[in-house]
C-alpha positions in Angstrom: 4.6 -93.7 48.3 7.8 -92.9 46.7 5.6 -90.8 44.0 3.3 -89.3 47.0 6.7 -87.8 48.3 8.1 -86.7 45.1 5.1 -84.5 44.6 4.8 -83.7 48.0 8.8 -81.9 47.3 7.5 -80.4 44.1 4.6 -78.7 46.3 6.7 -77.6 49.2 9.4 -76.4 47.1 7.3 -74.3 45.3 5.6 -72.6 48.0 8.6 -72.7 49.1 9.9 -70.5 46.2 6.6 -68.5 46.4 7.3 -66.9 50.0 11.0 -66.0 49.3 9.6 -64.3 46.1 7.1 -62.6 48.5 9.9 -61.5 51.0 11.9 -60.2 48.8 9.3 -58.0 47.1 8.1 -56.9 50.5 11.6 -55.9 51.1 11.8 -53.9 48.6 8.7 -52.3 49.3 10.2 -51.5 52.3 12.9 -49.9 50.3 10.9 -47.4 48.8 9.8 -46.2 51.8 12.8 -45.7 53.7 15.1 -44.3 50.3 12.0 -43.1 48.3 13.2 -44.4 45.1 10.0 -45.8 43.1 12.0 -47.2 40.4 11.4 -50.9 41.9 7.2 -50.3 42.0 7.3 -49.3 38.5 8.8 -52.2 37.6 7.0 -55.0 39.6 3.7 -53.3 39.0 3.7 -51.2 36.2 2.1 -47.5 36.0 0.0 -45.7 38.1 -3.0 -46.9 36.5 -6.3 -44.3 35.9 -9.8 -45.3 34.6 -12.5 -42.6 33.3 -15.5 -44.1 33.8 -18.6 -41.9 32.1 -20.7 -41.1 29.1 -20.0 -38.9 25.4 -18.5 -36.5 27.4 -15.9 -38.2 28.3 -16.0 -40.8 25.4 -15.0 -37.9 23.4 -17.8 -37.4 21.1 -17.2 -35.5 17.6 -13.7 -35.7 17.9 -10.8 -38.2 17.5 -9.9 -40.5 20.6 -6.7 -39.1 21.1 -8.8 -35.9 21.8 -11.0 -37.1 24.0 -9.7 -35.6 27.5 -8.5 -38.9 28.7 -6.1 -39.4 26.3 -5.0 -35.9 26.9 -4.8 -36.2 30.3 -2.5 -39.0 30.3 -0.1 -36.9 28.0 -0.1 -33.6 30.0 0.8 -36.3 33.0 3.5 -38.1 31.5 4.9 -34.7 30.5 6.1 -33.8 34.1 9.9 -36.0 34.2 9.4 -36.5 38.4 6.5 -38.1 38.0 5.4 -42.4 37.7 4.4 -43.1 34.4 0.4 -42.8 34.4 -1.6 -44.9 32.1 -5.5 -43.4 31.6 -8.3 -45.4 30.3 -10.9 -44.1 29.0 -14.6 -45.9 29.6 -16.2 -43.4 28.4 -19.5 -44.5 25.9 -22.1 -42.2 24.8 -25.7 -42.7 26.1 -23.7 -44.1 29.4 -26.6 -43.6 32.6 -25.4 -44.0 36.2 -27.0 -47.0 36.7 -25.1 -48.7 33.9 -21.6 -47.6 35.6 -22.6 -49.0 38.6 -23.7 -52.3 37.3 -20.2 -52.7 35.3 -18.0 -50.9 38.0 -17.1 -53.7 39.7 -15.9 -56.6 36.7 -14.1 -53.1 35.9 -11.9 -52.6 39.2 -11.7 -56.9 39.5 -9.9 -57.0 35.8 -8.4 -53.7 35.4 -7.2 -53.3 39.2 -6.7 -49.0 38.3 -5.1 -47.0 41.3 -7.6 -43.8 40.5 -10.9 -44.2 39.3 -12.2 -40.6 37.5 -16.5 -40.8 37.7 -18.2 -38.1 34.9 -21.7 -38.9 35.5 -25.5 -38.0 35.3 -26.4 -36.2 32.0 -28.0 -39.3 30.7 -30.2 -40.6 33.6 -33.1 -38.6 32.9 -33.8 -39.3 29.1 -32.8 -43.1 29.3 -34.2 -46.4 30.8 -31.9 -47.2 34.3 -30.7 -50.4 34.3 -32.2 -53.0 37.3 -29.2 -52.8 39.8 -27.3 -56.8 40.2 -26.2 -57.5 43.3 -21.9 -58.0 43.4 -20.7 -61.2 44.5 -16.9 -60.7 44.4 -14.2 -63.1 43.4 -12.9 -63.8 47.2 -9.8 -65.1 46.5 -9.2 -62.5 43.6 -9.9 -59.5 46.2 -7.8 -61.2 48.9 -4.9 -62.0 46.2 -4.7 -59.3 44.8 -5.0 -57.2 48.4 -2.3 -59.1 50.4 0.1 -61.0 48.2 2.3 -59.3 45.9 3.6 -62.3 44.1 0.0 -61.7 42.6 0.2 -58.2 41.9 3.1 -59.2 40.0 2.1 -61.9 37.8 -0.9 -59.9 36.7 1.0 -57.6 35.8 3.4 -59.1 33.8 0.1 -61.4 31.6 -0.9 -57.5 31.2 1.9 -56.4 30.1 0.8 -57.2 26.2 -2.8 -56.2 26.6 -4.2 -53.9 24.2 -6.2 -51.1 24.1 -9.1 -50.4 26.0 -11.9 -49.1 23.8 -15.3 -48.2 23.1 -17.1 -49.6 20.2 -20.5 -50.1 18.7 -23.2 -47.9 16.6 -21.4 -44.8 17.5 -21.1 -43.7 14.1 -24.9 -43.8 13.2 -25.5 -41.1 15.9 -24.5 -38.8 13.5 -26.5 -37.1 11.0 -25.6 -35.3 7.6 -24.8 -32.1 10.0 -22.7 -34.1 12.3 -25.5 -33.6 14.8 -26.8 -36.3 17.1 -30.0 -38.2 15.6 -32.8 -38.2 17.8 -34.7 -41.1 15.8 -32.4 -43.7 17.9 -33.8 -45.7 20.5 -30.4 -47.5 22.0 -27.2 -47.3 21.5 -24.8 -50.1 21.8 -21.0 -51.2 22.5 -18.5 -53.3 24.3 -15.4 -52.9 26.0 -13.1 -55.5 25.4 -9.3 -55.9 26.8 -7.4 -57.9 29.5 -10.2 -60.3 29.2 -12.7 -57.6 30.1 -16.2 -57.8 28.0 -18.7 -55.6 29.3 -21.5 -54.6 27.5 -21.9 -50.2 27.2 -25.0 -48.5 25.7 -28.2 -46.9 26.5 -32.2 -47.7 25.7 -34.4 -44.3 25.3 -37.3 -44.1 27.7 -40.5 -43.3 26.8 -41.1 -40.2 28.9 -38.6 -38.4 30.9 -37.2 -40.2 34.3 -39.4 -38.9 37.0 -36.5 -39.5 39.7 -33.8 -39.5 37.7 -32.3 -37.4 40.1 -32.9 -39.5 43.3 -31.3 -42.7 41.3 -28.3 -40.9 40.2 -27.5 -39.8 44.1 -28.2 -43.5 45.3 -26.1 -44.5 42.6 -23.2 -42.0 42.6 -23.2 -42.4 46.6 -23.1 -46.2 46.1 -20.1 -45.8 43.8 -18.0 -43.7 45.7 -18.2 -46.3 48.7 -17.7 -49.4 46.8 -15.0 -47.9 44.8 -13.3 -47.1 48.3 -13.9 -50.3 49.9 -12.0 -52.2 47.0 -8.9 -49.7 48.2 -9.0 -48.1 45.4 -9.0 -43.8 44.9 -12.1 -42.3 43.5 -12.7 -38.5 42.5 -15.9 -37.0 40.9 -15.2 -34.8 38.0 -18.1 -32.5 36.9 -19.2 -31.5 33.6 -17.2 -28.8 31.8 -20.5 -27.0 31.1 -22.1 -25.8 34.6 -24.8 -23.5 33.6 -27.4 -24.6 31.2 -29.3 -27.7 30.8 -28.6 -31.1 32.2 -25.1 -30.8 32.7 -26.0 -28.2 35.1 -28.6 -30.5 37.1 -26.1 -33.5 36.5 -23.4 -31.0 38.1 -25.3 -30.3 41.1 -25.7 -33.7 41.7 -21.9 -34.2 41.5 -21.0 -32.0 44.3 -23.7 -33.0 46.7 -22.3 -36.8 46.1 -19.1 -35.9 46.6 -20.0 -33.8 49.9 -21.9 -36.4 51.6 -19.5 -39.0 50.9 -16.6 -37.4 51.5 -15.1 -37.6 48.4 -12.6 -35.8 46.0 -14.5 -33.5 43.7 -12.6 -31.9 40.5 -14.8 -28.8 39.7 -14.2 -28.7 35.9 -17.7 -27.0 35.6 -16.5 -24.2 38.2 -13.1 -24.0 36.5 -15.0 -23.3 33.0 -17.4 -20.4 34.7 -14.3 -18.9 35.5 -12.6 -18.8 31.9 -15.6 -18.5 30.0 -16.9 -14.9 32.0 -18.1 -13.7 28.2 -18.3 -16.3 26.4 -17.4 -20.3 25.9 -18.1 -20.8 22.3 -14.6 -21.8 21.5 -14.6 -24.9 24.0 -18.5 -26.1 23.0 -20.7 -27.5 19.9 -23.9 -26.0 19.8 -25.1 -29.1 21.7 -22.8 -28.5 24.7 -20.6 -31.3 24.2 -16.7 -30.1 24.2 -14.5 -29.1 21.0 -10.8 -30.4 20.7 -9.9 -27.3 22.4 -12.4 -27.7 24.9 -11.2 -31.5 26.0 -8.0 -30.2 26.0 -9.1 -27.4 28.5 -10.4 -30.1 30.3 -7.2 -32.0 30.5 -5.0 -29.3 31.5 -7.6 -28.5 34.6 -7.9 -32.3 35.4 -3.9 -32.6 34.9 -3.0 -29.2 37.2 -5.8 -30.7 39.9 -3.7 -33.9 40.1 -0.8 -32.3 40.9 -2.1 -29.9 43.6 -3.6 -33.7 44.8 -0.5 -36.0 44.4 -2.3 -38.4 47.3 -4.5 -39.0 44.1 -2.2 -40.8 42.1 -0.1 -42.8 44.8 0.0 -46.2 45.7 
């Protein structure tokens, strides 16, 4: 009996100890709001926290990864002294469909937990095999948790604190010819990304004829996306394609900006933005395969970054 109690102490203390911790962090939430000083957020739960979910556009294909727009974007961000510090990860990997996104979406937003999630998507859903769509059972207690108690918020943030790097990897390289110009004798492509115990598998398997309704799949899917992103509490913008008037992207584009019309979500019109600059011509900003240069992803950025700031309800918590 004497043990029974003991242990009985040890629980209630520490729940105990739990709710003050709980209170006080509340408080201090409360804080903020009345003083507006954020320097206690930042602290218990790190930066604002971005993921770019998409395909070799966004990957950053032909150029380095500090390139990639991403990576970019998180500099041009961090550059502006009144603003939190922003972390971007980029989830980018070429060959990505829709239909893969939506599959790993949600282990995505259960480990990573971002504050903004940035959706590229659609140039790929015509020429590559869609994945069968698995039902989602969420973690319950990890949704709740991490929802309502900030005690929880807190510890994930500080076993994050050491993580490294989010990246792409895989067969990338063997896209590449002796021209530096995709192979078309490929029939997947493969990768992982791995970090904060996240392992999802990334890729693509060519299709034997074109995708019939590619373009029906990729609405149902960008659609589903938007909502389930949402419904997690967690920000969602669509970002189209910097090319907007030939090809795919163009198509991909369209489909974009109905998505975000019927559900009401953000849209950043890099494709629009590009039409604008490029009245003569774009050849600067694009390989002759329409993917962007260095200059072009850093084009990109500055739009994305500028957009952000005209949006600031984007990055908030």
């Amino acid at each position: 009996m004497i043990v029974i109690a003991r242990v009985g102490l040890v629980v209630l203390g520490f729940s105990v100890g739990l709710l003050a911790v709980e209170a006080l962090l509340r408080l201090g939430a409360a804080g903020v709001r009345i003083t507006g000083d954020d320097s206690l957020p930042v602290l218990l739960e790190g930066p604002v926290r971005v993921v770019c979910l998409g395909d070799s556009n966004t990957y950053g294909f032909y150029v380095s990864r500090a390139e990639a727009w991403p990576q970019q974007l998180e500099t041009f961000l961090m550059a502006d002294p009144d603003r939190r510090p922003v972390q971007v990860i980029n989830l980018g990997y070429p060959g990505m469909n829709s239909s893969r996104m939506r599959n790993v979406l949600p282990r995505i937003l259960e480990t990573l937990h971002p504050d903004l999630v940035m959706l590229m998507a659609g140039s790929n859903d015509f020429w590559t095999v869609p994945d069968p769509i698995r039902e989602h059972r969420a973690d319950a207690f990890e949704v709740l948790a991490w929802r309502y108690f900030r005690v929880y918020r807190l510890l994930h943030m500080v076993t994050r604190a050491s993580r490294v790097e989010v990246i792409a990897s895989g067969n990338i390289d063997a896209w590449r010819g002796p021209d530096d110009v995709p192979r078309d004798d490929l029939d997947e492509g493969v990768g992982v990304v791995r970090g904060e115990g996240l392992e999802l598998p990334l890729g693509w398997k060519r299709a034997d004829k074109a995708v019939g309704d590619w373009d029906e799949r990729l609405d149902d899917n960008l659609t589903t996306m938007a909502r389930f992103i949402r419904n997690e509490n967690t920000k969602v913008a669509f970002v189209t394609y910097p090319e907007n008037q030939r090809g795919i992207y163009a198509l991909a584009n369209d489909r974009l900006r109905a998505a975000a019309q019927a559900t009401d979500t953000p849209l950043i019109d890099v494709g629009a933005k590009f039409d604008a600059l490029c009245s003569e011509s774009c050849a600067e900003f694009f390989f002759s395969d329409l993917h962007p240069t260095a200059r072009g992803y850093t084009r990109v950025a500055r739009e994305l970054a500028e957009e952000l700031r005209r949006q600031p309800h984007l990055l908030a918590r």
